[in-house]
N, C-alpha and C positions, 0 to 999 in steps of 0.2 A: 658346533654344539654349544649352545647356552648353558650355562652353568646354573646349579638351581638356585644359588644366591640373587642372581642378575633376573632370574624370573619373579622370585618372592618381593623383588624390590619393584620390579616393572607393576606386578598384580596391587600390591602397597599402593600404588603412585597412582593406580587404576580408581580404586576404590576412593584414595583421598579426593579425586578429580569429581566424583559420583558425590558425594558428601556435601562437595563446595563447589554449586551450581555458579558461581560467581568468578569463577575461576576458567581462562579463555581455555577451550580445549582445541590445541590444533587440529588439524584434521587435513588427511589427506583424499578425502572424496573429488575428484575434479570436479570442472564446470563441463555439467550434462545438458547440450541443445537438448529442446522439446519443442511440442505445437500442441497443446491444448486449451481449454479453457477454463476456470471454475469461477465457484461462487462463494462469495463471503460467509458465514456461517459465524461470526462474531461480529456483537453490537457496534464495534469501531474496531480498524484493523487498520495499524498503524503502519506507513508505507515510508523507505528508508533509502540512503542514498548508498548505503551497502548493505550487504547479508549479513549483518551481524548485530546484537545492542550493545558490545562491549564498550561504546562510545557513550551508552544511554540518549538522551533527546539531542545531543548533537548528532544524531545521525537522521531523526525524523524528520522526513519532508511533506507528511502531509498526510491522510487519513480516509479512510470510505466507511460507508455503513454496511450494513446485512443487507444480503441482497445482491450486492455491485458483483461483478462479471468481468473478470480479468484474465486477458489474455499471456498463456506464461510462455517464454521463449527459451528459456536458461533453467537448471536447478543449482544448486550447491549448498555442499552442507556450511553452519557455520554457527557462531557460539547464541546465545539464547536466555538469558537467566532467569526466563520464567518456562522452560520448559524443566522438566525432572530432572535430564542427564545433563543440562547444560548448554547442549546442539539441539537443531532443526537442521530440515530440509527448506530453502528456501527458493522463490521462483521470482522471476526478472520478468518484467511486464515489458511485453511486445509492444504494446502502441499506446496511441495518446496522451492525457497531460503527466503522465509519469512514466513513462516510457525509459528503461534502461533502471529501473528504480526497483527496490526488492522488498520483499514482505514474507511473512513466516507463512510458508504453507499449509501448515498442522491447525489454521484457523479458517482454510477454505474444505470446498467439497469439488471434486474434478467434474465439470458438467458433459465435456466430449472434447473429440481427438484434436479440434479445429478449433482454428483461431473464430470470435462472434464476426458477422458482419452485418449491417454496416459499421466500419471502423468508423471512431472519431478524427477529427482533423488531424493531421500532422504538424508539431510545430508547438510550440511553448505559451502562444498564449491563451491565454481564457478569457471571459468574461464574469465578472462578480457581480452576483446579482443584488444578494441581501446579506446583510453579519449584524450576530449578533453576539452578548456577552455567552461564554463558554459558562456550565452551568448545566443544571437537568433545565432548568423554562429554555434555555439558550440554544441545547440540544434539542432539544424536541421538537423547538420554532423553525429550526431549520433542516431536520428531520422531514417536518411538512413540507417545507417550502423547495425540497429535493423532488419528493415528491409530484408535488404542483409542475414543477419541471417538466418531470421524465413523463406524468401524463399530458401536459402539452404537444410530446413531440422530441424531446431531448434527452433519450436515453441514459447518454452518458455522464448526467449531472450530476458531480460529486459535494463531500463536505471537506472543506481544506481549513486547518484550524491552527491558532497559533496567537502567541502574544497574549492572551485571554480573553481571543475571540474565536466562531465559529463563522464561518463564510459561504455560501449556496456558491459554486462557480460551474461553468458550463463552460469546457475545450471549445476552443473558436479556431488553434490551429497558427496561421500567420498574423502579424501585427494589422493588416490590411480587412480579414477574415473579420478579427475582432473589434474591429474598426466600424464594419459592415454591419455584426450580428448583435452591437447594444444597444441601438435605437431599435432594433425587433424586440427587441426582450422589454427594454420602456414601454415601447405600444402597447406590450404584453401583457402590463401591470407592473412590472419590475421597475419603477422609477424612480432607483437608487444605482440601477444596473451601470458597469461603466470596465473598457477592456484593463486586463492586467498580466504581467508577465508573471 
């Protein structure tokens, strides 16, 4: 039996945790397999090398726009400082260039039970097409130029940002792959395009 002191202090500790979103709240929810899909539903959705921001930007590895389609394999809950209670649900991306890499779920919308196909290449590297200064002109330009991509033929073209710039890159998969697919992308008008890990 708990004693009501030991409860009033637990409910105390509860409430302070709720107040001071800042503040890591453990958690014991497991890592839950899954196979669905969803879709982005915020203008930039910041993609992390764990499930959590208690690290703040060292943990960010890189970012997508509205719109993008990610496959989730994993959930688990884990801390958050811009959600209300301090936690999210968070989902671990099945394949391509961020593959094992986690993102707050409470910024997608689930589209169905199954992973998309066709899948992107397997493997780390990309192709970069265009970068420019980070920025609204910065964002926007490559906003377009994502676009321009994925109606060429390259679905899977993300925005990877950093340093104080934004970057168009396009999954190519193995060093060989990418090796192969930036002189298509030159041809293609991209001739800036060049492979990267």
């Amino acid at each position: 039996m708990v004693a009501r002191g030991a409860r009033s202090r637990a409910a105390a500790h509860e409430a302070f945790l709720i107040r001071n979103p800042q503040i890591q709240v453990p958690t014991t929810m497991p890592n839950v397999t899954v196979n669905y899909q969803v879709e982005v539903t915020a203008s930039t959705l910041n993609i992390r090398s764990e499930p959590s921001t208690a690290q703040g930007d060292k943990t960010k590895v890189g970012s997508v726009i509205r719109g993008t389609r990610l496959d989730v394999e994993r959930e688990q809950q884990g801390s958050d400082h811009t959600a209300p209670t301090g936690t999210t649900t968070w989902g671990r991306i099945a394949n391509g260039q961020f593959k094992g890499r986690w993102f707050a779920l409470r910024w997608t919308e689930k589209i169905n039970a199954h992973p998309a196909t066709p899948q992107p290449p397997v493997g780390t590297w990309s192709v970069q097409c265009i970068a420019d200064h980070t920025g609204e002109r910065g964002s926007a330009f490559i906003d377009n130029q994502i676009a321009r991509l994925r109606g060429m033929g390259y679905p899977n073209a993300y925005i990877h940002t950093g340093n104080g710039w934004c970057r168009a890159r396009v999954p190519a998969g193995t060093e060989k792959q990418a090796q192969e697919l930036f002189p298509i992308l030159r041809d293609k008008g991209f001739r800036d395009a060049f492979p990267v890990q």
